[in-house]
C-alpha positions in Angstrom: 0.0 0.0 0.0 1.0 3.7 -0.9 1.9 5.3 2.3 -1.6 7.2 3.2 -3.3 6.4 0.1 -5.9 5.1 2.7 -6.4 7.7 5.3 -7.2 9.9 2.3 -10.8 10.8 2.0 -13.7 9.6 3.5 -12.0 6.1 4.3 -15.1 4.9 6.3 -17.5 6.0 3.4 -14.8 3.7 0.9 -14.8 0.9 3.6 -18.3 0.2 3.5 -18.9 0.6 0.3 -16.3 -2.3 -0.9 -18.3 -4.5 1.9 -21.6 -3.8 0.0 -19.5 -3.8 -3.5 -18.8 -7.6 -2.2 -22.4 -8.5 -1.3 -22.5 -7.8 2.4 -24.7 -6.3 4.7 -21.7 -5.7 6.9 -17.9 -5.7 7.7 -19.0 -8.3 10.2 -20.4 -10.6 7.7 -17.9 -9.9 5.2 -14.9 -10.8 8.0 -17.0 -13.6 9.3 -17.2 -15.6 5.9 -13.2 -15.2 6.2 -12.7 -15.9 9.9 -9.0 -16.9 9.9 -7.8 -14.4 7.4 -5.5 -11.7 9.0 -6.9 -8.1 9.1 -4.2 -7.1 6.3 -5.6 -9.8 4.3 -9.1 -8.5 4.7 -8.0 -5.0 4.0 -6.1 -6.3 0.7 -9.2 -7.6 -0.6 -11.2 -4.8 0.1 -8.8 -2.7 -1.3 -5.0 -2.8 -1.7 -4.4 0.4 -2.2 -6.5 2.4 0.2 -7.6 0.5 3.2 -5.9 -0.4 6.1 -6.6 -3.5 8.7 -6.2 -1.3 11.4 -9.1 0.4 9.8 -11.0 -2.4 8.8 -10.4 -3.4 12.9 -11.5 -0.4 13.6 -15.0 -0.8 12.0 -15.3 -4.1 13.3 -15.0 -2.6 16.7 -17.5 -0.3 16.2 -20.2 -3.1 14.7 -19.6 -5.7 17.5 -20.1 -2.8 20.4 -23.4 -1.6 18.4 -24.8 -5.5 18.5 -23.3 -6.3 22.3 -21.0 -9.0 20.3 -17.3 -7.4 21.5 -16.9 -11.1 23.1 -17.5 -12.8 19.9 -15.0 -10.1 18.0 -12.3 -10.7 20.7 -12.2 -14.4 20.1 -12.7 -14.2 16.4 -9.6 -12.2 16.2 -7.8 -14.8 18.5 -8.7 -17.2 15.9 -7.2 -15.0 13.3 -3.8 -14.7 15.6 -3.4 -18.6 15.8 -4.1 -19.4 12.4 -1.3 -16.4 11.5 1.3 -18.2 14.0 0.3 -21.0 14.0 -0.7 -22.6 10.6 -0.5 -26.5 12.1 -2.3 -26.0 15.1 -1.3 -25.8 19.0 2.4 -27.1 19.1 2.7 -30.6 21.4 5.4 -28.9 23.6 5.8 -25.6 24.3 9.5 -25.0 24.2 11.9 -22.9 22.0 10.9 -21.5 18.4 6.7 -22.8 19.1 6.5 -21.2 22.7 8.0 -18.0 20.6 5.2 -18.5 18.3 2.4 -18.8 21.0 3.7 -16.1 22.9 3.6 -13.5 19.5 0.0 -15.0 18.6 -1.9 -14.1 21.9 0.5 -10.8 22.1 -0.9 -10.0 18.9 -4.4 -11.1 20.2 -4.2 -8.6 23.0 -2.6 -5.8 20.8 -6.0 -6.4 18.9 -8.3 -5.9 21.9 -10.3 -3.4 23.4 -9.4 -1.8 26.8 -13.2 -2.9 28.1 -12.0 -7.0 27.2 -7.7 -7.3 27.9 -7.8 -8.6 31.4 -10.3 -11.2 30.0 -7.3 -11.6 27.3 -4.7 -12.0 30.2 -6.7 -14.4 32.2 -8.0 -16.6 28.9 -3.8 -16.3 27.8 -2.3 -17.4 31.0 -4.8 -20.2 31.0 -3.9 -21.0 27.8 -0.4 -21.3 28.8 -0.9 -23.2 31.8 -2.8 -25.8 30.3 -2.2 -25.9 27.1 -5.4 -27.4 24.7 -5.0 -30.3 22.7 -1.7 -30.6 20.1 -3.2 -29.5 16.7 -6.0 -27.0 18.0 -6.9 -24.7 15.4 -10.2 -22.9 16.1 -11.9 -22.2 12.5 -14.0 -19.6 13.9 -15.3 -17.3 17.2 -17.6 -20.4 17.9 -15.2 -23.0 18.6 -16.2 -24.7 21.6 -12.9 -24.2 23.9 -13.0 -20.7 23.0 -16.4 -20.0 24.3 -15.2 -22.0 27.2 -12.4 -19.7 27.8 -14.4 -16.5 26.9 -18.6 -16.9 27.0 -20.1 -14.5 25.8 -21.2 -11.8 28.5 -22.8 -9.3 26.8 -26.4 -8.5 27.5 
């Protein structure tokens, strides 16, 4: 991307129209049918020139606290994390170059969430590093079951 080619004009105006361009009612919808692509993935396709993931985050922020579904965001972007650092799964043991790799996915996780949900981040995190999930775990979207374990949904 062109070095501020994206914050140029109305860049929430452009957003939404690619979204609707693509068929969707939403940038929810439109991330949800791609729920382990990385937000600079989903801003590529949207437009590779002038959008940005952190803006495309930044809508998707703004439609999950509209709906009460910042729970569901928060783990959806957890999913994206792990499937960026993790492409075969949870690692069997987590030592060396993999416990490098799990550390960067859920720092990147909490880098990606909202004041209102990172001590939930912290506490779901240390679990996850206490007691690891199964070698191989790769949630495919904000609905896998140990994720809603780890993080219910809570809003009203």
């Amino acid at each position: 991307m062109t070095d501020g080619h994206a914050w140029r004009g109305n860049w929430k105006v452009r957003l939404y129209e690619r979204v609707h361009e693509r068929g969707y009612s939403s940038l929810t919808a439109f991330a949800e049918a791609r729920p382990t692509a990385s937000m600079v993935s989903l801003a590529e396709e949207l437009g590779p020139d002038d959008v940005a993931g952190v803006q495309v985050f930044s809508g998707l922020v703004a439609e999950a606290e509209r709906s009460h579904r910042l729970t569901r965001l928060v783990r959806a972007q957890l999913v994206r994390e792990l499937h960026s650092y993790l492409p075969d799964g949870w690692p069997t043991e987590l030592v060396g170059d993999d416990r490098f790799k799990v550390a960067r996915s859920l720092a990147g996780w909490y880098s990606f969430t909202p004041d209102t949900h990172q001590e939930q981040v912290d506490r779901v995190s240390d679990a996850l590093m206490a007691n690891p999930p199964p070698p191989g775990w790769r949630p495919l979207n904000s609905e896998d079951e140990l994720l809603r374990t780890l993080l219910p949904d809570d809003e009203a």
